[in-house]
Every structure is written in structure tokens, then in C-alpha cells.
C-alpha positions in Angstrom: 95.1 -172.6 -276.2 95.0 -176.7 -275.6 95.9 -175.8 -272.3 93.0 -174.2 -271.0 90.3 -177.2 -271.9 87.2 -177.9 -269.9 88.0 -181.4 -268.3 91.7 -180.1 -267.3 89.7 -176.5 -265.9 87.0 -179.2 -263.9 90.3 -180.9 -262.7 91.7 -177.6 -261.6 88.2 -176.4 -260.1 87.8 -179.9 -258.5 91.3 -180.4 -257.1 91.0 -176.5 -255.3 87.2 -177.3 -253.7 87.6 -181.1 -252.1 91.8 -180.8 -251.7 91.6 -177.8 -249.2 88.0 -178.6 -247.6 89.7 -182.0 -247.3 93.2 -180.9 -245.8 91.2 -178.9 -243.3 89.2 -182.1 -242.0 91.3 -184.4 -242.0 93.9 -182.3 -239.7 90.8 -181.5 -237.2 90.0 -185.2 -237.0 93.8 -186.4 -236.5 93.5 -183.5 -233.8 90.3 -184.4 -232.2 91.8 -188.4 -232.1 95.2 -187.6 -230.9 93.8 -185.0 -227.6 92.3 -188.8 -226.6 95.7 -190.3 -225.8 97.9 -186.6 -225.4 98.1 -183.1 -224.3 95.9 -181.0 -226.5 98.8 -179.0 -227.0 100.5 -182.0 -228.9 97.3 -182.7 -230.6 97.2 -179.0 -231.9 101.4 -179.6 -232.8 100.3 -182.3 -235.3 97.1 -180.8 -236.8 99.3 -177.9 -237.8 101.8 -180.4 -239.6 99.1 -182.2 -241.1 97.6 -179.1 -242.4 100.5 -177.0 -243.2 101.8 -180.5 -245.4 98.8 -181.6 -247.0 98.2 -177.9 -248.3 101.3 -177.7 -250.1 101.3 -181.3 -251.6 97.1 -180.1 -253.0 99.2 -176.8 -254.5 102.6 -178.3 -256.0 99.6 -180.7 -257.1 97.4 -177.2 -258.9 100.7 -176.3 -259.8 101.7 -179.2 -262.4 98.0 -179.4 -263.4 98.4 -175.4 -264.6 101.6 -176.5 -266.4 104.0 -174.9 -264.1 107.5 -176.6 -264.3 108.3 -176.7 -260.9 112.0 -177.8 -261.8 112.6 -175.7 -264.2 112.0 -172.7 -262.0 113.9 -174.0 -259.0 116.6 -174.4 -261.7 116.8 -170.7 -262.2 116.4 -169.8 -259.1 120.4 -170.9 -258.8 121.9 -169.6 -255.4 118.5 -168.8 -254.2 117.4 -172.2 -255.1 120.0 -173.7 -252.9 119.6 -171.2 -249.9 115.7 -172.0 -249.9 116.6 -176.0 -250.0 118.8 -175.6 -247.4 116.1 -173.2 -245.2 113.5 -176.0 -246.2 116.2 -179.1 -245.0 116.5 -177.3 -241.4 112.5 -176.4 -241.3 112.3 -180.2 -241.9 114.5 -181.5 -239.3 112.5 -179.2 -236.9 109.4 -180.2 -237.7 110.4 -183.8 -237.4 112.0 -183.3 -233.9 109.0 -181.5 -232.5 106.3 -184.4 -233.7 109.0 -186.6 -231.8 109.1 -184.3 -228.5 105.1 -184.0 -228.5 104.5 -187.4 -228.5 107.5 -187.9 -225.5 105.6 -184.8 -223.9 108.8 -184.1 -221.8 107.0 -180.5 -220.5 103.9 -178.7 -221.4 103.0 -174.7 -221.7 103.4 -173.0 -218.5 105.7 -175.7 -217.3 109.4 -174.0 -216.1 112.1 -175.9 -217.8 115.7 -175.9 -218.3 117.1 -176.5 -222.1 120.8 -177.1 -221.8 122.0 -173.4 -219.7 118.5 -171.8 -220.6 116.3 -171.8 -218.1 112.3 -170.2 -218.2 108.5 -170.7 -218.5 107.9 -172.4 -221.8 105.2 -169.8 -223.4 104.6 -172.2 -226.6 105.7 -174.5 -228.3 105.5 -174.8 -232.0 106.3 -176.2 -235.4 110.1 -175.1 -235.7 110.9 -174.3 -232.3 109.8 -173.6 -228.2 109.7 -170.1 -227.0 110.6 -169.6 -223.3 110.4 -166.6 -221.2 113.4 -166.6 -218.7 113.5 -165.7 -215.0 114.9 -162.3 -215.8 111.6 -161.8 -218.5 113.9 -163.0 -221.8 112.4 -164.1 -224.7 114.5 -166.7 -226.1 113.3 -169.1 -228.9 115.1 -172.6 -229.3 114.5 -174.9 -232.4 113.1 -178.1 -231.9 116.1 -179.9 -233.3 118.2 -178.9 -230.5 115.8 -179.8 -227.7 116.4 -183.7 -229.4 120.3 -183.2 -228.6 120.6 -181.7 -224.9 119.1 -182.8 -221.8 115.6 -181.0 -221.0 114.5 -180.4 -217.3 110.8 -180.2 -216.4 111.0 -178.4 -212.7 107.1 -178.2 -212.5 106.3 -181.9 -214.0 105.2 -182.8 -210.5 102.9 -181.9 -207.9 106.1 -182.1 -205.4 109.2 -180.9 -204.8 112.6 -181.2 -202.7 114.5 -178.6 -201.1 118.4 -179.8 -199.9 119.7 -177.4 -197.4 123.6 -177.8 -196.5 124.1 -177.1 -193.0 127.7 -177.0 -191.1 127.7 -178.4 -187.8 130.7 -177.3 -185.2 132.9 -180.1 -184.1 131.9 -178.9 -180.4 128.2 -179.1 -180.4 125.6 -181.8 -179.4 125.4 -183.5 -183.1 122.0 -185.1 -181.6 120.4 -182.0 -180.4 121.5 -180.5 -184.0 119.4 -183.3 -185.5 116.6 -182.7 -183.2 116.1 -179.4 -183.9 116.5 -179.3 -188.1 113.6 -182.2 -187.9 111.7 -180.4 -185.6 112.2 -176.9 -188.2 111.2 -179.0 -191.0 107.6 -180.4 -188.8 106.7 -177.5 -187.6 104.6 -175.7 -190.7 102.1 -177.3 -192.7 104.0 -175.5 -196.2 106.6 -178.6 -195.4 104.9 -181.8 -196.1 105.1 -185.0 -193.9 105.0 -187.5 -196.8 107.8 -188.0 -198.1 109.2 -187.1 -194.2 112.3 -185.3 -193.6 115.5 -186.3 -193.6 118.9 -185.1 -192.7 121.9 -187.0 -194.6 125.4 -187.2 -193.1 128.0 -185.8 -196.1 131.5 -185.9 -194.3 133.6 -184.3 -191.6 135.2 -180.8 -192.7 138.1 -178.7 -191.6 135.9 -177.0 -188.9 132.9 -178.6 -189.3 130.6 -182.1 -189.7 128.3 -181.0 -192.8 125.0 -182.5 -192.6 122.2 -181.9 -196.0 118.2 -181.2 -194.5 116.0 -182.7 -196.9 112.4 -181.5 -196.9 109.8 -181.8 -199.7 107.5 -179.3 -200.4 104.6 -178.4 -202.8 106.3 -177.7 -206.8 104.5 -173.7 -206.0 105.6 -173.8 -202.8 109.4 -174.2 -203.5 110.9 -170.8 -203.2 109.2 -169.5 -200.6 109.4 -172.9 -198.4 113.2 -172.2 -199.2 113.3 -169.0 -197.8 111.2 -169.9 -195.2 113.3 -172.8 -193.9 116.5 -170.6 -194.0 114.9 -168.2 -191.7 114.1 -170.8 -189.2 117.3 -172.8 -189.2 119.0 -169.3 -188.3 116.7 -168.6 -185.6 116.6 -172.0 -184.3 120.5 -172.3 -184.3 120.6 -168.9 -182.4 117.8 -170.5 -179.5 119.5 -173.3 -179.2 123.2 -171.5 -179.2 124.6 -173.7 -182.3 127.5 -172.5 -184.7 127.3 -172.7 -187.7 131.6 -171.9 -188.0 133.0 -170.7 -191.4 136.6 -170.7 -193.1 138.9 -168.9 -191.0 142.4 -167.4 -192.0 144.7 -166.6 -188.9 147.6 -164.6 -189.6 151.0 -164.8 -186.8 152.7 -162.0 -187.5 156.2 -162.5 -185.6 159.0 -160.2 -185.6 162.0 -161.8 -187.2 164.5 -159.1 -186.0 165.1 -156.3 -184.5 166.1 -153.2 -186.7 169.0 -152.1 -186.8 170.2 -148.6 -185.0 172.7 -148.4 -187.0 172.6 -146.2 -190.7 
């Protein structure tokens, strides 16, 4: 057969050994340049896409040098044709969104996000899509394409974090005392950090109450128990210092609009 000659079998040979060995570098040295200027785990995101295109543009490339028609067989392939050309659009689109979201680096592995209503500890973060382990232990994967179109919150980004307790004040109490003792609460323990310093906002005069907002920064690994923490000691602190707290009330008049009648 012409086909099988020696210079196109060296070309074939030739194109397998450097293509491949060649794919492989170059994706390590993109890798190694990119962890200078980015998180190694967006490094590692485009060494993959490197790889993962250069190898199939070396075999469509084997391919057409062993006389395969490449359109020809998609062209048989009909509906399965069009289902893989769809599957390959939306891989695509996915791969292209997650190069885009690793170079932004909006959150890292480890990091505890919130993708639109999900919210968990971003195990990894891959080609096509992030997986995420949710608060009650969920796996849940979500492609890259839709982390482009919804808001993402990084809850761990910083070292720091704020926790905003509403308090109700009662319209009877020392407001000033009230203050003094939340700022004192939020002094007190060294989990409650004097830099940024704690503050208590005004919000507005309620029904049966003035409703005041304690602000008081913590350490990010410190938040929920600092939360629960705080609770505890605005309770017992209220109780010391005999301050209400006062809640909705309902009160019910029942009056008697007549008497019976004795009569059958």
C-alpha cells in the first residue's frame, strides 16, 4: 500500500515521540511560570488545559497523517455527532470560565464559600467544574460556567471577621449603662479583637423597644464560637445588670358583651 511508506511512517514515528514528550513540558513549564504570579492551584488549573489541548491537537494531527477522515466519520456519526458537539460546546464554555475564575482567584481549596444558595468548603476545583462539600457533608459539584454568572462569597478570604449581634433595648432602661456593658462584653476576652474596636450602631426605635446592632470582629476560625460565646455573655450580663431584653406581646381583653339570656 502507498500509504504505509517510510518517510510518512518517520513522520508518524516522529510526530508520536517529540509531540507528547513536548505537550508534557511545555504544560510543566507554563505551570512552573504561572505558580510565580498565582496560587499553585491555578497554576495546576492551566497546566491541565495546556496538556489536555495540546494532546488532542498532536492526535487529530496522527490521525490525518494515518489517513483517517475525521469528517467523514463525524458525518456518520449523525445524532451522536451532534450530541458529542454539543457535550464538547458546554466542556468548552467550562473550561474557558474556569482559566477566567483562576486567574481572578475569587477563593482557593479549603476556603468556605457561597455559590448563589450553595454554601460549603470548596474541596477542588477543576477543569469543568468546583466541587464543594456543604455544612451538612453534601457533595455538590457546580460547573465553572455558572460560577461566571452568580455572585461567589469567600467567607474565609481573610484573616478577620465580623460578628453583628441585634440587641432590643427596653424603652425603660438606662440606654447608657446598656452601652456600657455590651462594650465592656465585647473587651473583656482576648477571642474578641481590639483592632478594629467595637462598636454598637443605633438602628431605630421599635414598638417596645430601641434596637441597637453590637459589632465585634473576631479571628475568620474564631467566628462561631466567638458568636456563641458573645450570646452567652450579653444574657448573663443583661441578667447582672437587671436589663430587658422585651419581646412582641399579644394582650387579649376579653369583655362580656351581654348577659345571657334566662329565658329558652
Amino acid at each position: 500500500m502507498d500509504f504505509f511508506t517510510s518517510e510518512r511512517i518517520s513522520k508518524i514515528i516522529l510526530l508520536a515521540c517529540i509531540g507528547y514528550p513536548g505537550i508534557y513540558v511545555l504544560a510543566f513549564t507554563v505551570e512552573k511560570a504561572i505558580k510565580k504570579h498565582y496560587t499553585s492551584h491555578s497554576a495546576q488549573l492551566l497546566r491541565r488545559t495546556v496538556l489536555y489541548l495540546g494532546m488532542s491537537i498532536v492526535t487529530i494531527d496522527l490521525l490525518r497523517e494515518m489517513d483517517f477522515k475525521l469528517t467523514a466519520l463525524m458525518g456518520s456519526a449523525g445524532i451522536a455527532g451532534m450530541a458529542i458537539g454539543f457535550a464538547f460546546k458546554t466542556s468548552i464554555s467550562n473550561i474557558i470560565s474556569g482559566l477566567f475564575i483562576a486567574f481572578e482567584n475569587p477563593f482557593s481549596v479549603g476556603d468556605y464559600i457561597q455559590v448563589g444558595k450553595v454554601k460549603g468548603t470548596a474541596l477542588s476545583f477543576d477543569l469543568l467544574a468546583i466541587k464543594i462539600n456543604s455544612s451538612d457533608n453534601n457533595f455538590i459539584r457546580i460547573p465553572n460556567e455558572q460560577l461566571i454568572k452568580t455572585s461567589v462569597i469567600n467567607y474565609t478570604r481573610f484573616d478577620s471577621h465580623r460578628i453583628d449581634i441585634p440587641i432590643s433595648i427596653d424603652y425603660e432602661d438606662d440606654l447608657q449603662q446598656a452601652e456600657e456593658v455590651l462594650l465592656a462584653i465585647a473587651s473583656d476576652d482576648q477571642m474578641f479583637l481590639s483592632d478594629p474596636k467595637p462598636l454598637l450602631h443605633f438602628e431605630n426605635f421599635g414598638e417596645s423597644a430601641i434596637n441597637l446592632t453590637l459589632c465585634v470582629w473576631v479571628k475568620t476560625e474564631n467566628f462561631i464560637q466567638a458568636k456563641k460565646m458573645l450570646a452567652q455573655k450579653i444574657i448573663a450580663a443583661f441578667d447582672k445588670h437587671s436589663l430587658t431584653m422585651p419581646y412582641s406581646r399579644l394582650v387579649v381583653d376579653a369583655h362580656t358583651l351581654g348577659k345571657p339570656s334566662s329565658e329558652d
